[in-house]
C-alpha positions as CSV (number, residue, x, y, z in Angstrom):
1,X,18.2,1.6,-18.2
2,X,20.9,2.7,-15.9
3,X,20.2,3.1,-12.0
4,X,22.6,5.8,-10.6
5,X,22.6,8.1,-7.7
6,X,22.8,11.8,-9.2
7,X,23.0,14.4,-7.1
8,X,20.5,16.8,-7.4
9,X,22.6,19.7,-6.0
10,X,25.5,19.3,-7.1
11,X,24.9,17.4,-10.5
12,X,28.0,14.7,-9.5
13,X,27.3,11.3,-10.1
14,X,27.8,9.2,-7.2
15,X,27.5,5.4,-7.6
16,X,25.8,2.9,-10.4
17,X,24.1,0.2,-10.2
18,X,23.4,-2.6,-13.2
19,X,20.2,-4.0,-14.3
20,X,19.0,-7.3,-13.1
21,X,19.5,-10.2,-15.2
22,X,17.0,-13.3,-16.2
23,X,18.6,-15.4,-13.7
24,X,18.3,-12.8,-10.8
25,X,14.6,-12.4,-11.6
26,X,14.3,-15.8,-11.7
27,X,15.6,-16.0,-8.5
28,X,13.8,-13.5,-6.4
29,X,10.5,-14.9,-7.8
30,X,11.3,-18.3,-6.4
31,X,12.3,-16.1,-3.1
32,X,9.1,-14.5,-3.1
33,X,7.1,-17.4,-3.8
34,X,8.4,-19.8,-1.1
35,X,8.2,-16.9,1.2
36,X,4.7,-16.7,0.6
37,X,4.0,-20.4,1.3
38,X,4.9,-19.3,4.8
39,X,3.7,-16.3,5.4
40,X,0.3,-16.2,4.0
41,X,-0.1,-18.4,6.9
42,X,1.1,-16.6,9.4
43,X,-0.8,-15.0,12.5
44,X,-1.6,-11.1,12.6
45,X,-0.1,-10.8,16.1
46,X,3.4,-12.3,14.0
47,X,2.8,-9.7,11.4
48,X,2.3,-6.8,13.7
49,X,5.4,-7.2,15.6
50,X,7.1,-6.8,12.4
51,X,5.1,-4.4,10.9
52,X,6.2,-2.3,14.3
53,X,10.0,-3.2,14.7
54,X,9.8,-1.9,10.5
55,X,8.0,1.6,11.9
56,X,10.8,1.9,14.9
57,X,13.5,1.5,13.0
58,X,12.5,4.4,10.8
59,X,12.2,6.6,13.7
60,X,15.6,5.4,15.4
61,X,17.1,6.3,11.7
62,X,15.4,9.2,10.7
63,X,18.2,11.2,10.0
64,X,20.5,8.3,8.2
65,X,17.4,7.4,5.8
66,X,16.5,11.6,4.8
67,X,20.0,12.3,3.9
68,X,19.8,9.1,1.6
69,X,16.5,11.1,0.0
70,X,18.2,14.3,0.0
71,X,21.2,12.9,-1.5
72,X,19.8,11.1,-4.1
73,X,16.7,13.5,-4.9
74,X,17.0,16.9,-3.5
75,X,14.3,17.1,-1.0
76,X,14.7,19.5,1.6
77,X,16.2,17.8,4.8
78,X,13.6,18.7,6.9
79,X,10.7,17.4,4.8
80,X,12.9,13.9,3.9
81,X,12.9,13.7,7.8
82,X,8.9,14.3,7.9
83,X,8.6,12.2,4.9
84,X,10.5,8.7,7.0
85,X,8.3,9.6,10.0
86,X,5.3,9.4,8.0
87,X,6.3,6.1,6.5
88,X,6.7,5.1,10.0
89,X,3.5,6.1,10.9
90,X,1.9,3.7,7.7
91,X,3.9,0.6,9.3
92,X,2.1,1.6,12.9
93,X,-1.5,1.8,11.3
94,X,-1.5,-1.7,9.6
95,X,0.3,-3.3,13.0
96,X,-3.1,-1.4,15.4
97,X,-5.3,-2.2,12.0
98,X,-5.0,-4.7,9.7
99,X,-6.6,-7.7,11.8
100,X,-9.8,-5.5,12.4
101,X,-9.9,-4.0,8.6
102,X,-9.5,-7.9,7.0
103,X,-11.9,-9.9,9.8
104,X,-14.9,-11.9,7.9
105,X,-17.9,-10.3,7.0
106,X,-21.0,-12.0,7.7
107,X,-23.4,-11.7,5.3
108,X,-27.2,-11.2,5.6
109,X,-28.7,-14.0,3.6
110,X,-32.5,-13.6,2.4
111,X,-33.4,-17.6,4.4
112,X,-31.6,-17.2,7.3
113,X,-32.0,-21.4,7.1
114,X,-30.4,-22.1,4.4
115,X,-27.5,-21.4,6.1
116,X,-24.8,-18.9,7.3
117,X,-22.3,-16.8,4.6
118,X,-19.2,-15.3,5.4
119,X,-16.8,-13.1,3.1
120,X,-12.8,-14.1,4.1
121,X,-9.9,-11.7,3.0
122,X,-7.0,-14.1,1.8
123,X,-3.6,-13.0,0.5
124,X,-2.9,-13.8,-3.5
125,X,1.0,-13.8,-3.7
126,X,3.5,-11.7,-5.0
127,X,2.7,-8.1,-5.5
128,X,4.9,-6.3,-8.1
129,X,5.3,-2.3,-7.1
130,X,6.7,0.6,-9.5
131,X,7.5,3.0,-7.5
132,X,8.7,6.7,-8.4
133,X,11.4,8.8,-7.4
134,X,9.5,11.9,-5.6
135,X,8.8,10.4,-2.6
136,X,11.7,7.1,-2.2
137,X,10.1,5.7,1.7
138,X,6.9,7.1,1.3
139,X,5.6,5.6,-1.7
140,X,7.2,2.2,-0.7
141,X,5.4,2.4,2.6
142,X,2.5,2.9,1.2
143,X,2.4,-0.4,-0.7
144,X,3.6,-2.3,1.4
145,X,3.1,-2.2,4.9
146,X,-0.9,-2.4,4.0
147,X,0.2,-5.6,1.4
148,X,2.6,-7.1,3.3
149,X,0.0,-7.1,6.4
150,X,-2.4,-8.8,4.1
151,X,-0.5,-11.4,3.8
152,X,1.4,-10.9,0.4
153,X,4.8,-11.0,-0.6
154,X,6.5,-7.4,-2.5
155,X,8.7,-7.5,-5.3
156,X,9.5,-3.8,-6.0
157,X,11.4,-2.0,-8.6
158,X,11.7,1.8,-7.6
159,X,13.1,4.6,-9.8
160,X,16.6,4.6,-11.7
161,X,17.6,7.8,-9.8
162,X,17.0,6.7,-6.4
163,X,18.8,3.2,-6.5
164,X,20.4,3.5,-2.8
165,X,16.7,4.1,-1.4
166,X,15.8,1.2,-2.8
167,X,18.1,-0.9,-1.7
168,X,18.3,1.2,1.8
169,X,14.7,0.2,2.4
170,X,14.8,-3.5,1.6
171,X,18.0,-3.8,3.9
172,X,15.9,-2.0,6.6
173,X,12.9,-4.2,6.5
174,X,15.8,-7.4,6.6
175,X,16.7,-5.7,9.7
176,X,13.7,-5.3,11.4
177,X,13.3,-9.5,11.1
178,X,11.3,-9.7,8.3
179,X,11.8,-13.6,6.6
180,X,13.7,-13.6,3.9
181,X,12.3,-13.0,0.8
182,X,9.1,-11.4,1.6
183,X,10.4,-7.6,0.7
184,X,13.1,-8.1,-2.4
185,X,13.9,-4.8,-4.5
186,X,14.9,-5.5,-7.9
187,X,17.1,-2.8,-10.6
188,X,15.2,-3.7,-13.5
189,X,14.8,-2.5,-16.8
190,X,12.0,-1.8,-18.3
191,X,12.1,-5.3,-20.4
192,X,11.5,-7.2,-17.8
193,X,8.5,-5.9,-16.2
194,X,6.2,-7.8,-19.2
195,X,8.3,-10.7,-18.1
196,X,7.3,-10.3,-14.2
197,X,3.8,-9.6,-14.5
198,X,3.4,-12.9,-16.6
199,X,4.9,-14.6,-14.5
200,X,1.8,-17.0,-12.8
201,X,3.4,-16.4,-9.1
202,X,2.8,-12.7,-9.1
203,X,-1.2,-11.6,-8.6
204,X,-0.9,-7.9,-9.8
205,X,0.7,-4.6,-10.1
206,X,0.8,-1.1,-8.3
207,X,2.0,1.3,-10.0
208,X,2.2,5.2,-9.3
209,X,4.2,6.9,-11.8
210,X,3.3,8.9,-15.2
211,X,0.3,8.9,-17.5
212,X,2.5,7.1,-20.0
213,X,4.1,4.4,-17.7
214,X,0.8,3.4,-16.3
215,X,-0.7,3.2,-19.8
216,X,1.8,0.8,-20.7
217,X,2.3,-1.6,-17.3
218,X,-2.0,-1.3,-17.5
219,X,-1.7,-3.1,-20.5
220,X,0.7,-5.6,-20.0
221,X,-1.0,-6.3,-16.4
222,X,-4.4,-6.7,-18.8
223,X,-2.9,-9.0,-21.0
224,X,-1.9,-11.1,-18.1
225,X,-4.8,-11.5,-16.4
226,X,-3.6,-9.5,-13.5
227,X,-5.3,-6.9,-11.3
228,X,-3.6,-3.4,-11.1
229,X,-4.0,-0.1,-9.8
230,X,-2.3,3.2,-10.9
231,X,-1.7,6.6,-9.7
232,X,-0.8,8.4,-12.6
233,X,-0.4,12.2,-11.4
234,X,-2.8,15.1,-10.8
235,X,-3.4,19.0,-11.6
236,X,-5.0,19.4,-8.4
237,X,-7.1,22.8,-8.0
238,X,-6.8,25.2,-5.1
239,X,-10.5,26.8,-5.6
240,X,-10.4,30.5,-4.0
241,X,-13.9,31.4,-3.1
242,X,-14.3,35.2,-2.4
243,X,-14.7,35.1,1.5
244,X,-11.7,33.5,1.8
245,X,-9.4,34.6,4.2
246,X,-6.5,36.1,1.6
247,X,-3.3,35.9,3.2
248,X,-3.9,32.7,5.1
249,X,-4.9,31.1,2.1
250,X,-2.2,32.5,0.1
251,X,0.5,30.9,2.4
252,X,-1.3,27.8,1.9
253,X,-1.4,27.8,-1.8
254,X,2.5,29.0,-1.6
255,X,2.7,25.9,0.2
256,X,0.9,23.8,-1.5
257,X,2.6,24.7,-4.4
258,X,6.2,24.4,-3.8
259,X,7.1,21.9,-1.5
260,X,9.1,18.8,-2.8
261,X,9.8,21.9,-5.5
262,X,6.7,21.5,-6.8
263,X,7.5,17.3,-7.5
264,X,4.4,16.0,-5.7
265,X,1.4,14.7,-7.7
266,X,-1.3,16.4,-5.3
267,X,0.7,19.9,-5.3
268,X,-1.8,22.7,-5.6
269,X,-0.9,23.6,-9.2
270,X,-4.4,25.5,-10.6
271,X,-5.3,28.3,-8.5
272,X,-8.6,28.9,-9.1
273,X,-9.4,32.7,-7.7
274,X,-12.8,34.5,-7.6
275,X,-12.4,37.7,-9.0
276,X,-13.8,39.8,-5.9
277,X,-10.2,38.9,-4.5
278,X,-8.7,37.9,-7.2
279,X,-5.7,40.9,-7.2
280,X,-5.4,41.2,-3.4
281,X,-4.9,36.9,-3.3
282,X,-2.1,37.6,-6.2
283,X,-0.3,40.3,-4.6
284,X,-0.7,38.3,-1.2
285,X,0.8,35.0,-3.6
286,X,3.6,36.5,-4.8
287,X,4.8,37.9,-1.2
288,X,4.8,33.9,-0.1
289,X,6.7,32.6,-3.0
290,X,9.2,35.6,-2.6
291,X,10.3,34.2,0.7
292,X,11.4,31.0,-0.7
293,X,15.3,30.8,-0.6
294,X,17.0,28.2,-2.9
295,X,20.0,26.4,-1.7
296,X,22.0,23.5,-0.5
297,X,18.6,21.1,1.1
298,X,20.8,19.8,3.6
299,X,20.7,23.2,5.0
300,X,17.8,24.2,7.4
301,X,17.8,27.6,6.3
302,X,16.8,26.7,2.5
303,X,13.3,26.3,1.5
304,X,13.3,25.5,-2.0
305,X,14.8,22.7,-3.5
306,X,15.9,21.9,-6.8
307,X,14.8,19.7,-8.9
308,X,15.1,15.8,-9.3
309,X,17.4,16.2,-11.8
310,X,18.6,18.2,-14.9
311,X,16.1,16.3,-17.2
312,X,13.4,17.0,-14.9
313,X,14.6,20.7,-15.5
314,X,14.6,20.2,-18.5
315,X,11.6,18.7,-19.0
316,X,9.6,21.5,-17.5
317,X,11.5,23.9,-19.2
318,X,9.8,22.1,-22.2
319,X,6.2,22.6,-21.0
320,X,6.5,26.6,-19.8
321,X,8.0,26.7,-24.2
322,X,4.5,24.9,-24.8
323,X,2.8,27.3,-23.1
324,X,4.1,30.6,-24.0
325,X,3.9,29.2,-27.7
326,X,0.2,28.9,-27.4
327,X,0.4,32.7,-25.8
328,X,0.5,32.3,-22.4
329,X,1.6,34.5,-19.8
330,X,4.6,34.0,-17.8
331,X,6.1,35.5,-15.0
332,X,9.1,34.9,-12.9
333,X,8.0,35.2,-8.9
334,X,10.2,35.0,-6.5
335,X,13.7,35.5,-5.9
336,X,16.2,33.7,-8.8
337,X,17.7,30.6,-7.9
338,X,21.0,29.3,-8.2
339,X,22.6,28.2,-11.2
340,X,24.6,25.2,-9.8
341,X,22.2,22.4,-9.6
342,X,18.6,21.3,-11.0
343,X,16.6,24.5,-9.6
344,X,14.0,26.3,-11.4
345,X,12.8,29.4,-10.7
346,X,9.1,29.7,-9.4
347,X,6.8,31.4,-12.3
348,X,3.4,32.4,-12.8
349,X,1.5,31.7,-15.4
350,X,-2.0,32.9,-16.3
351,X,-4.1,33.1,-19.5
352,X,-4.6,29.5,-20.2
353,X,-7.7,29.3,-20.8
354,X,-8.6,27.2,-24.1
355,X,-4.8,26.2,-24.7
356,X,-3.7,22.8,-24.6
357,X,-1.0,23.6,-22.2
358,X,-3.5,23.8,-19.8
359,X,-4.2,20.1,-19.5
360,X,-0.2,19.2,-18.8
361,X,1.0,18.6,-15.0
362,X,3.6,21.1,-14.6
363,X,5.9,19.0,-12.1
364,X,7.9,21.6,-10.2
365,X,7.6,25.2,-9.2
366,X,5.2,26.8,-12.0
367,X,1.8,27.6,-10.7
368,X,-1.6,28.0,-13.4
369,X,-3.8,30.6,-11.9
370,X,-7.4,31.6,-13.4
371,X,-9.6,34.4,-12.4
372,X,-13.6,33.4,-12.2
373,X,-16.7,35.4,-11.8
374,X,-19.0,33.1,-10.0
375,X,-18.8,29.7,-8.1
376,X,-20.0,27.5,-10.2
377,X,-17.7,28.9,-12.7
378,X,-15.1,28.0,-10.4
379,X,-16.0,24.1,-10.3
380,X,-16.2,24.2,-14.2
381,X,-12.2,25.4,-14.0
382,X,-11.5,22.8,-11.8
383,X,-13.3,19.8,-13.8
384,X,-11.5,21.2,-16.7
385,X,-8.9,18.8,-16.0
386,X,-7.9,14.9,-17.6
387,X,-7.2,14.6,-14.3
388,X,-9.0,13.4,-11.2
389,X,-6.7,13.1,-8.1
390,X,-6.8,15.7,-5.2
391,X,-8.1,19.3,-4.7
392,X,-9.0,22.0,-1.8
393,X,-11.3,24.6,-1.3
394,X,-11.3,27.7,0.7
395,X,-13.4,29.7,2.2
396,X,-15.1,31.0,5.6
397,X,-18.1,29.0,5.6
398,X,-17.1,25.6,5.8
399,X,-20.6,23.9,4.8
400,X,-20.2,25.8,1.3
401,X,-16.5,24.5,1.1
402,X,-17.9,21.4,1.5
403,X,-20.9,21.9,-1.1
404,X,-18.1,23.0,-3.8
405,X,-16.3,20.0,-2.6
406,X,-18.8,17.7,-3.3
407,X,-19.0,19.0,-6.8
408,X,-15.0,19.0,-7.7
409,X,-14.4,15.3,-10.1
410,X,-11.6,14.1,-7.9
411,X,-10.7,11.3,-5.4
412,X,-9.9,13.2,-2.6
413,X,-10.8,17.0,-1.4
414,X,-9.9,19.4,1.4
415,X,-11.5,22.5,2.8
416,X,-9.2,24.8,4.4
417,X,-6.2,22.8,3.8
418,X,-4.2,21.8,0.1
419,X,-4.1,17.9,-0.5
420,X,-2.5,16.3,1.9
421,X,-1.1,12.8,3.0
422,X,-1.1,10.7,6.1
423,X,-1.3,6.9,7.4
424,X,-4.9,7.1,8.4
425,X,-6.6,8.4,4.9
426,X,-7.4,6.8,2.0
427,X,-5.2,8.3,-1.5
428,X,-6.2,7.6,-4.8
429,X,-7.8,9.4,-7.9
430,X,-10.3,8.9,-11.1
431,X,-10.2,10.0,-14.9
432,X,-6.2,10.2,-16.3
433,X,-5.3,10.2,-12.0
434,X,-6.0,6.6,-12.1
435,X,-7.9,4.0,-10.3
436,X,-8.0,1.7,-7.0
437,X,-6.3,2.8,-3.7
438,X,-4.3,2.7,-1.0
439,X,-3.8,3.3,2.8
440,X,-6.5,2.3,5.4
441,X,-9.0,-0.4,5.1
442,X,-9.4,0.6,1.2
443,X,-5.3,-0.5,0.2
444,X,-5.3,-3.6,2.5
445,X,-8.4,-4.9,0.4
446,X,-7.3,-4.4,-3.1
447,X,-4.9,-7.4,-3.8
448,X,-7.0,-10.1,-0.9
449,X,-8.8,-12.9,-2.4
450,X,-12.7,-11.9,-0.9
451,X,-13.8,-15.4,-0.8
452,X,-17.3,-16.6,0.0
453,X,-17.8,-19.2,2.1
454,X,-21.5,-20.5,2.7
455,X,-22.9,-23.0,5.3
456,X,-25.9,-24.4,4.1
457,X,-27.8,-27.4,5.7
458,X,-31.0,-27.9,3.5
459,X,-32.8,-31.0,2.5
460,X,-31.6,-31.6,-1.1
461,X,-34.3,-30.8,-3.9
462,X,-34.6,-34.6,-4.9
């Protein structure tokens, strides 16, 4: 596969980079592994001082690291900025955490005299990331400051269209001190991940990325014996319950819905609308996404990106054909966007039900909406779903938010608020979303060793 920096906006291509070969592979591994010898070993204090010098580096760079994102994906400027500060903010919650989240549990043993047992976190090794494209310092952040606080050692191989991120963010983390190879990005094709993953120095994968790519890593990481988890995507529901307050929640779901154009996998892409409000929350919908101005992301005034790149355009363009094929409808919101550069114009789409089209994840700018009659009718629409990730809920009376919430097959729901991510909550999904996850005391635990260690002092039974 070829890892080149496209951009977005302008559809030039800007630099290329080759694959790795068997002997560069070869090479980091041993990296990683003698890294690890020394750093599984070393004291949190150690690791928190670099963990932090990482986290203010991001903030004394903002700027220099979302241009980089814009550049090489098209995000907005402003939320590329947000996005480093956030990643930032992930480095600062493992340096204040990750001694407290991985301290030995004692256990409660039944004979208190047969001695005392404790659970110990321990590091495994060399963690293998695939990363994706949508979110270049976020997604790397949130694998591993967590991993690399544990104790581990990352071997990363981010997405062919952001190649400069990549290597932008393994420079940073040499720069903030970190020992050589303890973070090493690799440019490799999609050969050589079977060839990783068996290798005996690497103890498991994390993956976030499509359906299909964590289908097929799940397997070889099976095969090998190796623990993995996997975020693969979401249709996440934005349930409308009929005392809802309209227009707020209609600049929510507007939102929800369109920023990162659309490219996030927790975007608020079923609206789910009761019908007492249904036609007052679409009017109020429509109003939102007409104030959306496409444009150059670099500048402030623009609030709608384009996409990835043209095959992500393309791509979608593919899905909308499903769905009007199947008789959907389909209708343009919004004002039109240019046609230099990946955008795509925000639509509407409504009269899903029953179609297969239904079940896709729409990445960018196309919203599903449903009507419903009744509440529960509304949970049914959002469990109608082979996925399982995120999902909101809104309404006036919180404790019935949090009733529907309760009853929503996801990993994560909000009331009053679209999915959203930060340093101190967990992320992570079930069904075709996934399994395992990360951030907070839940991502630090998932690739540690939880060993027990028992004192007993008994008289032996002969």
């Amino acid at each position: 596969m070829m890892y080149a920096t496209t951009n977005p906006y302008t559809g030039e291509q800007l630099k290329t980079f080759p694959d790795a070969t068997d002997a560069q592979i070869d090479q980091t591994l041993s990296a990683g592994h003698k890294a690890f010898l020394t750093w599984r070993k070393t004291d949190f204090a150690e690791r928190a001082r670099l963990m932090t010098a990482v986290a203010t580096l991001l903030r004394q760079e903002c700027d220099t690291h979302a241009r980089l994102i814009t550049l090489e994906m098209g995000k907005l400027f402003a939320e590329a900025k947000a996005e480093v500060i956030l990643a930032a903010e992930i480095f600062e919650y493992y340096a204040r955490y990750a001694q407290v989240l991985l301290n030995p549990q004692h256990l409660p043993v039944a004979t208190p005299q047969e001695g005392h047992a404790w659970l110990v976190a321990q590091p495994l090794g060399i963690l293998f990331a695939v990363e994706p494209w949508n979110f270049p310092y976020y997604q790397l952040a949130r694998i591993s400051a967590p991993q690399l606080s544990a104790g581990n050692v990352m071997l990363v191989k981010h997405s062919s269209n952001v190649p400069q991120c990549a290597a932008a963010f393994e420079a940073l983390l040499q720069k903030a001190g970190l020992p050589a190879g303890l973070y090493q990005n690799l440019y490799l094709n999609h050969g050589s991940i079977e060839k990783v993953l068996n290798d005996p120095r690497v103890c498991g994968v994390a993956l976030t990325g499509s359906e299909r790519a964590g289908r097929i890593v799940g397997g070889i990481a099976g095969n090998a014996g190796k623990k993995a988890t996997l975020e693969l995507g979401g249709a996440d529901a934005f349930i409308v319950l009929d005392d809802a307050d309209v227009e707020k929640t209609a600049r929510w779901a507007a939102f929800g819905r369109h920023w990162n154009a659309g490219q996030v996998c927790v975007s608020s892409k079923r609206l789910i609308v009761m019908d007492g409000i249904y036609d007052r929350f679409v009017a109020a919908y429509k109003a939102e996404v007409a104030k959306l101005k496409a444009g150059d992301p670099m500048d402030p005034a623009t609030t709608l990106a384009p996409l990835s790149s043209q095959k992500a355009k393309k791509t979608l363009q593919a899905q909308v054909d499903q769905a009007v094929a199947e008789g959907a409808t389909v209708e343009p919101i919004g004002s039109p966007v240019p046609e230099k550069g990946a955008f795509f114009r925000p639509l509407l789409m409504s009269g899903l039900e029953g179609k297969e089209a239904r079940h896709l994840e729409f990445f960018g700018p196309v919203t599903q909406i449903y009507r419903v009659a009744t509440e529960q009718e509304a949970i049914e629409r959002a469990n109608d779903s082979p996925y399982g990730l995120g999902g909101s809920v809104f309404t006036r009376d919180t404790v019935r938010g949090v009733r529907v919430a309760q009853q929503v097959e996801t990993g994560m729901m909000f009331v009053n608020h679209p999915t959203m991510v930060k340093a101190d909550l967990p992320f992570g999904g079930i069904k075709g979303s996934g399994f395992g996850r990360e951030l907070i005391g839940l991502g630090i635990n998932e690739f540690v060793n939880h060993k027990l260690i028992d004192v007993v002092d008994i008289d032996a039974p002969f």
